[in-house]
C-alpha positions in Angstrom: 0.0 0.0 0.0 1.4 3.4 -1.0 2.1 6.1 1.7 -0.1 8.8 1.5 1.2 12.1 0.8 0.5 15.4 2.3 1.0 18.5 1.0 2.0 21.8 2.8 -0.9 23.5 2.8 -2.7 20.6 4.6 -0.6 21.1 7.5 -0.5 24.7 7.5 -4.6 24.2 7.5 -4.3 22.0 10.2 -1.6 24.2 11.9 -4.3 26.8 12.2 -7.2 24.8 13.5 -5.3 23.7 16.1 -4.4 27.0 17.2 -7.6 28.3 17.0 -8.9 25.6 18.8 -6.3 26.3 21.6 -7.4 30.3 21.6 -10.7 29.2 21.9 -9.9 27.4 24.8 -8.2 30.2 26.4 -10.6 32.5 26.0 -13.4 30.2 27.7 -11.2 30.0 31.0 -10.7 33.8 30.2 -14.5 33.9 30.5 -15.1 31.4 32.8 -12.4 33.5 35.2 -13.6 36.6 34.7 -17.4 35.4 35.3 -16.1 34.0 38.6 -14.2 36.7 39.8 -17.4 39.2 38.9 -19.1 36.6 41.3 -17.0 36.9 44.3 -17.2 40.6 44.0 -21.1 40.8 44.3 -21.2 38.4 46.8 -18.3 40.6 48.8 -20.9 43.6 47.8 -24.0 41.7 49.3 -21.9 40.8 52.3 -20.5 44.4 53.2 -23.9 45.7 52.6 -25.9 43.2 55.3 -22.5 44.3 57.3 -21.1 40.9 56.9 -17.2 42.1 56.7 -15.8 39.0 57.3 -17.4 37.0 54.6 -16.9 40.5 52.3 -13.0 40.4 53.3 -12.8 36.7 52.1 -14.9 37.3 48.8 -13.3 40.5 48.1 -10.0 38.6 48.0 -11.0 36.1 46.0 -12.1 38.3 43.2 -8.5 40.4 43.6 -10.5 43.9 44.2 -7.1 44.6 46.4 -5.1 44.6 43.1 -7.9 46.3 41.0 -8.5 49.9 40.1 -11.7 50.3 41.3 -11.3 52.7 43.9 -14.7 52.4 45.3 -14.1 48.4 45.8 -10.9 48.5 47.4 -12.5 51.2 49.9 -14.5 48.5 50.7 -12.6 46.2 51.1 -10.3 48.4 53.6 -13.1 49.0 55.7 -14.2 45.6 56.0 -10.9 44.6 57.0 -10.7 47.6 59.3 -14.1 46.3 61.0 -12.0 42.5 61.5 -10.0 44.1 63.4 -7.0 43.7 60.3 -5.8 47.6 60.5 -2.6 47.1 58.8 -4.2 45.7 55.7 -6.9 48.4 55.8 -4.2 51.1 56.2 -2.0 49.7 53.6 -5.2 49.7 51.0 -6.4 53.4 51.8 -2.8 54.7 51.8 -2.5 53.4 48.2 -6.1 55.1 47.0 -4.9 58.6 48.7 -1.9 58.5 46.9 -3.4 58.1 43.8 -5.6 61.9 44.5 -8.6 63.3 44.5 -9.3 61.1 47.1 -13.2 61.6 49.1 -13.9 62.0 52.8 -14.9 58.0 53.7 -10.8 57.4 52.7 -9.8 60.5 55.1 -12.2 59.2 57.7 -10.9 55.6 58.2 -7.4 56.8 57.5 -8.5 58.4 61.0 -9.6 55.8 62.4 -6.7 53.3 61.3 -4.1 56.0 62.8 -6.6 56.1 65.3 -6.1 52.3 66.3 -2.4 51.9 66.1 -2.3 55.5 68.3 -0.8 57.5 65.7 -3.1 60.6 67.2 -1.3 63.4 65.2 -2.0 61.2 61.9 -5.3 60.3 62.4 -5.9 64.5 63.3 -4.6 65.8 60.2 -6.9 62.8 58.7 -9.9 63.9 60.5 -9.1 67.7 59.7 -9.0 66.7 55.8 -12.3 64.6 56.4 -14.2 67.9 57.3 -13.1 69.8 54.5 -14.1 67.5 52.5 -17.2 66.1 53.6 -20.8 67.7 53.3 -22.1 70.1 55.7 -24.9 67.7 56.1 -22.7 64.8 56.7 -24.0 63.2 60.2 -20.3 62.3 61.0 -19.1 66.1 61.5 -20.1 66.6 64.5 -19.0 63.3 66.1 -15.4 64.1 63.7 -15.1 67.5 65.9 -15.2 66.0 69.1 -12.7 63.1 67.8 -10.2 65.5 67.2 -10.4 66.6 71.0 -10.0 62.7 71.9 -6.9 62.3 69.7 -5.3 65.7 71.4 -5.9 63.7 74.9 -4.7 60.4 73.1 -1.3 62.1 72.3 -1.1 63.5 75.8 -1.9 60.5 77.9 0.0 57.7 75.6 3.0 58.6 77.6 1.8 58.7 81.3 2.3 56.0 84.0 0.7 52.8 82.9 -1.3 51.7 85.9 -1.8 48.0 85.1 -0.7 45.1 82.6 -3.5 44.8 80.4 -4.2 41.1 78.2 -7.4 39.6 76.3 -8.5 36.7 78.0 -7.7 34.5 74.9 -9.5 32.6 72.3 -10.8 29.9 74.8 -13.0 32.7 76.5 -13.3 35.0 72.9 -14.5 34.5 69.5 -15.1 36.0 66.6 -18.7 37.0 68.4 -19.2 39.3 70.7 -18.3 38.5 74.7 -19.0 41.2 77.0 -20.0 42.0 80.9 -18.1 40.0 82.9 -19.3 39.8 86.4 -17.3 38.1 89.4 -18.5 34.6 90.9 -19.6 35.5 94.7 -18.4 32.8 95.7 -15.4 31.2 93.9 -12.6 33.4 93.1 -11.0 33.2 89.2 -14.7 32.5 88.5 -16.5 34.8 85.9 -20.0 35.3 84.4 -20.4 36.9 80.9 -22.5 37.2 78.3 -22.1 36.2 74.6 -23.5 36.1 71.1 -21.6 33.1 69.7 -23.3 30.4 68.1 -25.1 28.3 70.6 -23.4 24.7 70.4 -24.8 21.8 68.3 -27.2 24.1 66.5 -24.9 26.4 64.2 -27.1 29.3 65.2 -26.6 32.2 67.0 -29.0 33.8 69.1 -29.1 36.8 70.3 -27.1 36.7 74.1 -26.6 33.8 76.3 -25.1 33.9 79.6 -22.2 31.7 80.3 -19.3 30.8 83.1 -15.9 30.6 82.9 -13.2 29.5 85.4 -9.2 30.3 85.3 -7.6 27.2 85.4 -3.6 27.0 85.9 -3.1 30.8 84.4 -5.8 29.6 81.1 -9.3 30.4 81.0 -11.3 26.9 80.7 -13.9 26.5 77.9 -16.9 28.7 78.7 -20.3 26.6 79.9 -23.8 27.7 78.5 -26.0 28.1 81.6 -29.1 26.4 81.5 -32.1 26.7 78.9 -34.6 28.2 81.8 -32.3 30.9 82.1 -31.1 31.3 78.4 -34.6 31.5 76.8 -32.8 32.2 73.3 -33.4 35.6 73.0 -30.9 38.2 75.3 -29.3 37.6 78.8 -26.8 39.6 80.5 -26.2 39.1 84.1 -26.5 42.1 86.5 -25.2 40.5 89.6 -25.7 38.7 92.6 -26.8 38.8 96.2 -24.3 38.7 98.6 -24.3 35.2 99.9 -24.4 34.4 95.8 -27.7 32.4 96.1 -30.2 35.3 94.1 -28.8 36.0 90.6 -30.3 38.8 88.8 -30.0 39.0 84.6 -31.6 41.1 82.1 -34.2 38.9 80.0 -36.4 39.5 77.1 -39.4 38.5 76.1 -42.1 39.3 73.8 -39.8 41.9 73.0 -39.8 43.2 76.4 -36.8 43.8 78.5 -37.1 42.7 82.1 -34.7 41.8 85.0 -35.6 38.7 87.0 -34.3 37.3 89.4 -33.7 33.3 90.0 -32.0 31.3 93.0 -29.1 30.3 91.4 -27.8 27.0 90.8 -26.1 25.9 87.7 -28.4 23.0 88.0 -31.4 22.5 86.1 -33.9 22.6 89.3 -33.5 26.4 89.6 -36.1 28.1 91.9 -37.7 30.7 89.9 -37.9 33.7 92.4 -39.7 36.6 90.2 -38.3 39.8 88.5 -36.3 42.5 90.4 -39.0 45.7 91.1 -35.6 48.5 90.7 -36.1 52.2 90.6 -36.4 52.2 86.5 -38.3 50.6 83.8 -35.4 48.4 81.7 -37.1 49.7 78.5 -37.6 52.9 79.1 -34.9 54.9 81.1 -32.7 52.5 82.9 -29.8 50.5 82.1 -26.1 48.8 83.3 -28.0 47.9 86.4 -24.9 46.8 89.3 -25.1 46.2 92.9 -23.2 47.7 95.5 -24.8 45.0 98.1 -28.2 43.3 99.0 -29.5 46.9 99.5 -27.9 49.3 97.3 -28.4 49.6 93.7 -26.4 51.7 91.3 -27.2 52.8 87.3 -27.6 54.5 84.2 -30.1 56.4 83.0 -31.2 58.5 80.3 -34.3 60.1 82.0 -35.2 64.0 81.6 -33.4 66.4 84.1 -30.2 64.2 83.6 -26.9 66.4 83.2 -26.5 65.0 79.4 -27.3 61.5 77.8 -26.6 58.7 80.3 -26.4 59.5 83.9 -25.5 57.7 86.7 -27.9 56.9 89.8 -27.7 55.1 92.9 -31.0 53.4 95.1 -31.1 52.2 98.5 -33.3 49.3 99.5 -35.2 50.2 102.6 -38.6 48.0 103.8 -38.5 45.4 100.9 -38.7 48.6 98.6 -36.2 50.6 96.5 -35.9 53.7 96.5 -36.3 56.5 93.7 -33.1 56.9 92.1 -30.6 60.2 93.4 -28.7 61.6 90.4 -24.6 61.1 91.6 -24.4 64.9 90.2 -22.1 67.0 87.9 -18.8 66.8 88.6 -19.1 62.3 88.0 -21.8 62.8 85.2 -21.0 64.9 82.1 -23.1 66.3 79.1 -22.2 63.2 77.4 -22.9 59.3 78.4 -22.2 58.4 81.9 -22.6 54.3 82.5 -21.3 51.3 83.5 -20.8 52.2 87.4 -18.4 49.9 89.4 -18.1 50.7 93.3 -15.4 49.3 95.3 -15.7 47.9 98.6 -15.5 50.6 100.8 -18.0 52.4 99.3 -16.1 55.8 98.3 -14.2 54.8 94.7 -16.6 54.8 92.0 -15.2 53.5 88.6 -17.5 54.1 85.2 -17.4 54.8 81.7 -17.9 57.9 79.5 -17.5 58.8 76.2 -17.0 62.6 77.3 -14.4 65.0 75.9 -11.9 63.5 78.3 -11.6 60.0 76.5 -9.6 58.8 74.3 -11.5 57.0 72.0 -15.5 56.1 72.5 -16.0 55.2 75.9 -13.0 55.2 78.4 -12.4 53.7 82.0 -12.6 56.8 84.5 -12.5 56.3 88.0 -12.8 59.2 91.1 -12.9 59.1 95.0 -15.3 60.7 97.8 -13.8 62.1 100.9 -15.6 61.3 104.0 -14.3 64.3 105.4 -15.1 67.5 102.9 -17.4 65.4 101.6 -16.5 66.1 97.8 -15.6 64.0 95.3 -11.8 64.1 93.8 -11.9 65.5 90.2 -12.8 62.3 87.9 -9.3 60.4 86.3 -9.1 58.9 83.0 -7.0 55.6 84.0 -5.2 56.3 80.6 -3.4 53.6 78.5 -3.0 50.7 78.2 -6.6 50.0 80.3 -8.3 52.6 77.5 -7.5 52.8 73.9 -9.0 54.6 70.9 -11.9 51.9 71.2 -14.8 51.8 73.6 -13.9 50.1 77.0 -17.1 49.0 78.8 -17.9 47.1 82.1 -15.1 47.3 84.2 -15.1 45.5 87.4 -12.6 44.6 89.8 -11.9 41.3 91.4 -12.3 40.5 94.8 -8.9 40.3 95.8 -8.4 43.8 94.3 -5.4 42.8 92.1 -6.7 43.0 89.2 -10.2 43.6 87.2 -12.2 42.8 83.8 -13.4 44.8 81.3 -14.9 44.5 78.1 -13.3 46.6 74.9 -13.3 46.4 70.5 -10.0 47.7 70.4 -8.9 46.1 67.3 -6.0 43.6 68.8 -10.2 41.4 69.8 -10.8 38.3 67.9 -14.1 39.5 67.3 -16.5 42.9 67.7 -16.1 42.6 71.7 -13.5 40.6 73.9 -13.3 40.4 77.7 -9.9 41.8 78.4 -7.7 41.8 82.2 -6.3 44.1 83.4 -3.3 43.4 86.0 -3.2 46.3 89.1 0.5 47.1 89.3 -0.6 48.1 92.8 -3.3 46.5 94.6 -6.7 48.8 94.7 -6.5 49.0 98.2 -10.2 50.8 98.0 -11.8 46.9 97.1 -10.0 45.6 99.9 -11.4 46.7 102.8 -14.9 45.4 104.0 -18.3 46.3 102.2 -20.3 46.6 105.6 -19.4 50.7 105.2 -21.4 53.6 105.0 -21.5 54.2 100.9 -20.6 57.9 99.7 -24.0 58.8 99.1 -24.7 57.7 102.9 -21.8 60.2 103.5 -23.9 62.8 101.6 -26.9 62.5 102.7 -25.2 62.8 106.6 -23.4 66.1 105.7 -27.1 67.6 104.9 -28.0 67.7 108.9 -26.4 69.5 111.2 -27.6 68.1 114.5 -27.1 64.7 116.4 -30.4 63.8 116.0 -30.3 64.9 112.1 -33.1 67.2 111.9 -33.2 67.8 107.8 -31.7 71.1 107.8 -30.0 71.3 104.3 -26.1 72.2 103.9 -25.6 75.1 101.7 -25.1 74.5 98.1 -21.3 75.0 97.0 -21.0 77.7 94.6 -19.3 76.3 91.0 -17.7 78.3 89.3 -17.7 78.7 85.4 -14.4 80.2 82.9 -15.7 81.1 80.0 -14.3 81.9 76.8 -15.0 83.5 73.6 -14.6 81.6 69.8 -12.0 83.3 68.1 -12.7 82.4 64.6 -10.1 82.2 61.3 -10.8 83.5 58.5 -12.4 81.1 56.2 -11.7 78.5 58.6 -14.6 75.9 59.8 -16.2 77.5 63.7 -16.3 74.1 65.2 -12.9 73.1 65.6 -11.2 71.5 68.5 -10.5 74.4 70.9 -14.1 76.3 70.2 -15.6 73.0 70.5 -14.3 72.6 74.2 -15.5 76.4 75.1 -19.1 75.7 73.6 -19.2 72.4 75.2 -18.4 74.1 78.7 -21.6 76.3 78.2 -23.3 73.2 77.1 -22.6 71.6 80.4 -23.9 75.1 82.1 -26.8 75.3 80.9 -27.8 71.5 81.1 -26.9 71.7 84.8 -29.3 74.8 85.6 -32.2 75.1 83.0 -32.7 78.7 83.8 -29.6 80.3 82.3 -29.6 81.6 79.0 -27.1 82.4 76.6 -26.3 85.3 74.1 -24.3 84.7 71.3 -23.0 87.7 69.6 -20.7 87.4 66.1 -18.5 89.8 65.1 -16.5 90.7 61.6 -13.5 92.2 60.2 -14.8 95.9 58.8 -14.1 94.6 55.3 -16.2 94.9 52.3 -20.1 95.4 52.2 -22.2 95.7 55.5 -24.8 93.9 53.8 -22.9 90.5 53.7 -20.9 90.9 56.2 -23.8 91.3 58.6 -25.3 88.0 56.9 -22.3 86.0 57.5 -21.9 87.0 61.1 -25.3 85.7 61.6 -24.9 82.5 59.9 -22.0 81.6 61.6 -24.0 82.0 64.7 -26.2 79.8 63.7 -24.0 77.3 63.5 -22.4 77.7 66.8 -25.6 77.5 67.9 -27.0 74.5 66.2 -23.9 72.6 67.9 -25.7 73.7 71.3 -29.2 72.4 70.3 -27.6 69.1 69.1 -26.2 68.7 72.7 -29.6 69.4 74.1 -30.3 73.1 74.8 -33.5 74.4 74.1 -33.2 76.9 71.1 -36.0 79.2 73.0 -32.7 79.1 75.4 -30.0 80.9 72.4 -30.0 84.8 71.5 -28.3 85.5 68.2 -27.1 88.4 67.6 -25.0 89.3 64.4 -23.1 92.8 64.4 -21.0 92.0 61.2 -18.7 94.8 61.0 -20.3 97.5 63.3 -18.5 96.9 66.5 -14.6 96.7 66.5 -13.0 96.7 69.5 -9.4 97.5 67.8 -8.6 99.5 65.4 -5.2 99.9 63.7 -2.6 102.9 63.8 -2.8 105.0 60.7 -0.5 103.3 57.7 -0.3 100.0 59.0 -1.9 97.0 57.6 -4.2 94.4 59.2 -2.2 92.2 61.6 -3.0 89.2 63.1 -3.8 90.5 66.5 -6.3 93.0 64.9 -8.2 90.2 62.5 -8.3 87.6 65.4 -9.9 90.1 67.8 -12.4 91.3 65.6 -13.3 88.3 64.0 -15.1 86.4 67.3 -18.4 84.9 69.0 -18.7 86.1 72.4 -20.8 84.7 75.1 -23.3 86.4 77.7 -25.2 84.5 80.3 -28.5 85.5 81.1 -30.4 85.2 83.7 -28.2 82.9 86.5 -27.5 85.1 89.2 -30.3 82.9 91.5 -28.1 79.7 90.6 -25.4 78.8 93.2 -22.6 79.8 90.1 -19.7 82.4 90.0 -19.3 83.3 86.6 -16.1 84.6 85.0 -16.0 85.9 81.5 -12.9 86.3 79.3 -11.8 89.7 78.7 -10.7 90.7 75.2 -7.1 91.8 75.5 -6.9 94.9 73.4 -3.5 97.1 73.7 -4.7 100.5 75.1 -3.3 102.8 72.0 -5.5 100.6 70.0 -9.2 100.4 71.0 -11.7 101.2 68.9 -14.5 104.0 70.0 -17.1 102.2 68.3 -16.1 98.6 70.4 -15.8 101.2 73.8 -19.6 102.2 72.8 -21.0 98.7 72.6 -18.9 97.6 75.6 -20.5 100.1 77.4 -23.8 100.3 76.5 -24.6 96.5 75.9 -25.6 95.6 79.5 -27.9 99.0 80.4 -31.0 100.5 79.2 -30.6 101.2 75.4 -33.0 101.7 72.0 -32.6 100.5 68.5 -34.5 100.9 65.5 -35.6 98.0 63.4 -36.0 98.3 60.3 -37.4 95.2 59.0 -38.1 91.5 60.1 -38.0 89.2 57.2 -36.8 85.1 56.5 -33.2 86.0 54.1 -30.8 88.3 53.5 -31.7 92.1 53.4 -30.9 93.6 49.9 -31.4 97.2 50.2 -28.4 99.4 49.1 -29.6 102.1 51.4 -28.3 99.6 54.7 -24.8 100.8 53.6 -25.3 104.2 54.5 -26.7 103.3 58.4 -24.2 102.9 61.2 -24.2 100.4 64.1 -26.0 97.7 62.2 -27.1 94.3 63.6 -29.3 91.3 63.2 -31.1 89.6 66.0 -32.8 86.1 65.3 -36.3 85.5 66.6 -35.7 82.6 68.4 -39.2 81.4 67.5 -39.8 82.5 64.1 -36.4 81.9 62.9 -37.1 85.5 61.4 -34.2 87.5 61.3 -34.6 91.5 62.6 -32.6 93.9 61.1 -31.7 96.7 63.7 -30.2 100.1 63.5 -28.4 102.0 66.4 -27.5 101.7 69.7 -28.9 104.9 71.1 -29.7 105.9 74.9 -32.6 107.6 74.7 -35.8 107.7 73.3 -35.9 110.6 71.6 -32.7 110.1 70.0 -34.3 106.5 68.7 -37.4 108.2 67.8 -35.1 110.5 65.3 -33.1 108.2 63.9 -36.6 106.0 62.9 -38.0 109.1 61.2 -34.2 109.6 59.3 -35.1 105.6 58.1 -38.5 105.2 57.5 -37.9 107.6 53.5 -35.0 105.2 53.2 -37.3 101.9 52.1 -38.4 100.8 55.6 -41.9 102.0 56.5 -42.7 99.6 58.8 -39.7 101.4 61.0 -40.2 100.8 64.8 -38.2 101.7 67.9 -37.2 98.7 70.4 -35.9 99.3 74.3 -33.4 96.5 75.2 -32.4 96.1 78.6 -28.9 94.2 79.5 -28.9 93.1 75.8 -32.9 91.5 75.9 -35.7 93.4 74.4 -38.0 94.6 77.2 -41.8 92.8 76.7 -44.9 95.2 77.1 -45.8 93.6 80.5 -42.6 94.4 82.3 -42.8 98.4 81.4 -44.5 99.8 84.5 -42.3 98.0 86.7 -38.9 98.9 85.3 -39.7 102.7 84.6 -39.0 103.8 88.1 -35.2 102.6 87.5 -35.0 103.9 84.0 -37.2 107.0 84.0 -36.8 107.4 80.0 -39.0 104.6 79.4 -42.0 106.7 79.9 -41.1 108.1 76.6 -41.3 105.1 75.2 -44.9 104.4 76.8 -46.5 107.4 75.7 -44.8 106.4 72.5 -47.9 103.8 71.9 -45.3 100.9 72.2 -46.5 98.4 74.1 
């Protein structure tokens, strides 16, 4: 049989086919790669979305989104791996999208919080800082951004303070990837804890919401944590309060039916528990009390969020007395703050109170503070943030000491925790000699309440109240610069915690501009920027019926500059301010001392001399309109001593003319006015800064005689 023959061209056909086949191949695994790694990334989407980050990190990775150029992606994948507590990769990611520019504010604002974690305070500042010029006005984060900056400032100053303990987590045989929180001591067996938990519940895969388990330290090693029983773990949320002192009455939150209540059970860790009822406290669990601790068998302490608090949590205390508990007493303003107070912790001898807050003092969220009563002046010390390493730029919760007084537990998220929340310990390098001593002692507020009765057989004859007294400053503002940064922020929050601690007092806010440029704006910017000074005081809980605006734009300098010298710093920083006046405190038990503006004597300006003078005594201005905007009449540039009040109930803003001491004088100037576009022209008496109502006439004109002019005026 011949050999077949085959010519070139047939195997340059064939050649061809084969390589196309191959391509073809290729390009299907292309395809099929591709399709999978567009998979992975949705389901990283659909996890960060349901806040999932753990399952996002792991998808996200998958699909390579850390070596793409989608910049939204690989934000989201930094903070996904910034919420599993993996900063390093989170920081590396977020570094890499700032340097490539225009980066937005949600890169600048975990860049924060990244710096944040690994205490690199004066990064994570200059973060923050380029977060607010870069986020929207109506971004909810600002304000929480402003007072962050304060916490980094204390971060950098307490990072190198005396370390007052060894702190460790408890390790993975107590922690997971879940949350474990609110560790409470075992009455009765020392290295013995209670704590609460959202891990899956064994042998069924699902979690539930919070169970209560135990824990004992074993040889150095926490042993593997045991569910309590099913009657006390209902499958919905537990989290143990405490015990009766002889450890037989254990009291946990519960709920059920969606109802929050706290019962309380003889306690066994067997399965034929007692059922004793539900604990009848001095708050309702779902509607104004929380963190609920005991002291002992009869004293109670809390948190609450009630009205005629100091702020957002305070902390209370209630004393047992006839099988009843008694209406909670407020532990007062120098322990809570305008912020949240909770998590109380008293030691044994009644006097050392240790708590939580996530005040201006912290570092991060919520700190450890801890202060002392003296049974002697019966004061407290001034409260103590217990610094690093016990507080980081997390939240540190529940801290409680154990019995022995060497060390305690407390619960943080800073970002070395397997999961959201560990249980960490912290190791006293000194023993807290305050939990040493016997419990059967008279509590602080039993101190208190002594020092109000001055005779042996304490007749209730009040002590005097001790008069607080207040520093304030004014906001001296940049130009072009944002009002609420860190040092006005402290100032504003100082008249926050004023007026939250005596409702009466009111406050004037008066802005003040460089004499630049047009009256006309420079009168509406002064305002506006009051505005926003005082919207931070209404977000903190003052009553806006409680603010006066008052915006003098450019009418009022206090310094004015030498002939043939330009503006200095000096003269733009003192003109360009907020100042504060209280009103109406001199019945509270307060001594109040106001900040004086430090202008060089060959430099004061008549016109400031005027105001300063005249702005607390009888004096009349015209107004010339009241209207919702900005006044746009050309004829306001040719008035003097111009000003805008804000009607704190119509949000109307009056436009005002003068500063004039008599009524006759006012009565002019109104007539000068009225041809110049402003019929509706009328004359207004102020007293101390606050126009005078109709009703209070008759009884202030025998002190200021010229207000019978303005009687017989017609005003009323």
């Amino acid at each position: 049989m011949q050999p077949v023959e085959y010519s070139t061209s047939y195997f340059l056909r064939r050649g061809y086919l084969i390589l196309a086949i191959l391509w073809l191949g290729c390009l299907g695994q292309n395809t099929f790669a591709q399709s999978t790694l567009s998979s992975m990334q949705k389901k990283g989407d659909e996890s960060f979305e349901n806040s999932d980050y753990r399952s996002a990190v792991n998808y996200y990775k998958q699909a390579g989104v850390q070596n793409g150029t989608n910049k939204k992606t690989r934000l989201r994948l930094a903070i996904s791996e910034y919420e599993v507590n993996d900063v390093d990769g989170a920081l590396s990611i977020l570094k890499s999208i700032n340097n490539e520019g225009n980066t937005k504010a949600d890169v600048f604002f975990y860049l924060a919080k990244c710096y944040e974690a690994k205490n690199l305070f004066s990064e994570a500042i200059s973060s923050y800082k380029h977060f607010l010029q870069r986020a929207k006005k109506k971004d909810s984060r600002r304000i929480w951004v402003t007072d962050q900056l304060v916490r980094c400032a204390n971060g950098s100053r307490l990072k190198y303070g005396d370390e007052l303990a060894y702190v460790e987590n408890a390790g993975t045989s107590l922690n997971t990837e879940f949350n474990e929180f609110g560790a409470k001591n075992s009455p009765t067996t020392l290295g013995k804890i209670y704590f609460s938990s959202d891990r899956e519940t064994p042998g069924t895969g699902k979690p539930p919401q919070v169970d209560i388990y135990f824990a004992k330290l074993e040889n150095g090693v926490w042993s593997s944590p045991t569910l309590l029983p099913h009657h006390i773990n209902t499958g919905t949320y537990q989290e143990v309060s405490g015990f009766s002192t002889n450890g037989q009455v254990l009291y946990y939150v519960l709920q059920q039916d969606n109802q929050f209540r706290i019962r309380t059970d003889t306690f066994t860790e067997q399965s034929d528990v007692t059922h004793k009822g539900y604990f009848n406290g001095p708050f309702d669990v779902n509607q104004d009390g929380t963190d609920l601790t005991f002291f002992n068998d009869s004293i109670c302490l809390y948190a609450s969020d009630k009205a005629g608090g100091y702020g957002g949590y305070d902390l209370y205390i209630s004393f047992k007395e006839n099988e009843r508990w008694s209406a909670g007493t407020n532990l007062g303003p120098v322990i809570n703050s305008f912020y949240d107070d909770r998590y109380p912790f008293l030691t044994r001898n009644g006097l050392t109170l240790f708590y939580s807050s996530n005040n201006l003092e912290s570092i991060g969220g919520f700190d450890i503070f801890t202060i002392s009563f003296d049974p002697v002046s019966y004061k407290w010390s001034v409260p103590k943030n217990l610094g690093f390493p016990i507080n980081t730029s997390g939240e540190e919760t529940y801290f409680v000491v154990a019995p022995d007084g060497t060390s305690a537990y407390l619960t943080s998220d800073r970002k070395t925790s397997y999961g959201k929340n560990d249980i960490y310990t912290a190791y006293f390098k000194h023993p807290l000699i305050a939990h040493q001593e016997i419990s059967d002692v008279p509590t602080f507020q039993q101190w208190i309440e002594s020092s109000a009765y001055v005779n042996s057989n304490r007749d209730a004859q009040e002590a005097a109240p001790e008069i607080k007294e207040y520093f304030i400053s004014h906001l001296f503002l940049e130009e072009n610069a944002d009002i609420l940064i860190p040092q006005n922020i402290k100032k504003l929050d100082l008249i926050v915690n004023l007026m939250l601690i005596y409702p009466k007092i009111k406050v004037e806010l008066s802005c003040f501009e460089i004499p630049s440029g047009q009256q006309t704006f420079s009168l509406y910017f002064s305002i506006k920027k009051n505005e926003e000074a005082a919207s931070y005081l209404v977000k903190k809980g003052i009553a806006r019926d409680r603010i006066l605006l008052k915006g003098y734009g450019p009418s009022f300098p206090v310094m004015t500059l030498p002939e043939g010298t330009t503006n200095t710093s000096l003269y733009k920083r003192l003109n360009h301010r907020i100042e504060f006046t209280l009103h109406d405190f001199e019945t509270e038990p307060v001594a109040i001392h106001m900040e004086k503006i430090p202008v060089p004597e060959n430099m004061m300006d008549e016109r400031g001399q005027k105001f300063m003078s005249m702005r607390h005594n009888l004096y009349y201005s015209v107004q010339l309109v009241s209207i919702t905007q900005i006044l746009q009449n050309p004829n306001l540039e040719s008035l003097e001593e111009n000003f805008i009040e804000v009607d704190s109930v119509s949000g109307n803003y009056h436009y005002m003319s003068g500063l004039i001491s008599t009524f006759k004088e006012a009565d002019a100037l109104k007539q000068k006015i009225i041809p110049l576009g402003f019929p509706d022209a009328e004359v207004i008496a102020y007293l101390d800064g606050v126009r005078i109502k109709a009703e209070d006439l008759a009884s202030l004109v025998p002190f200021y005689p010229d207000l019978v002019n303005y009687q017989v005026s017609g005003k009323k």
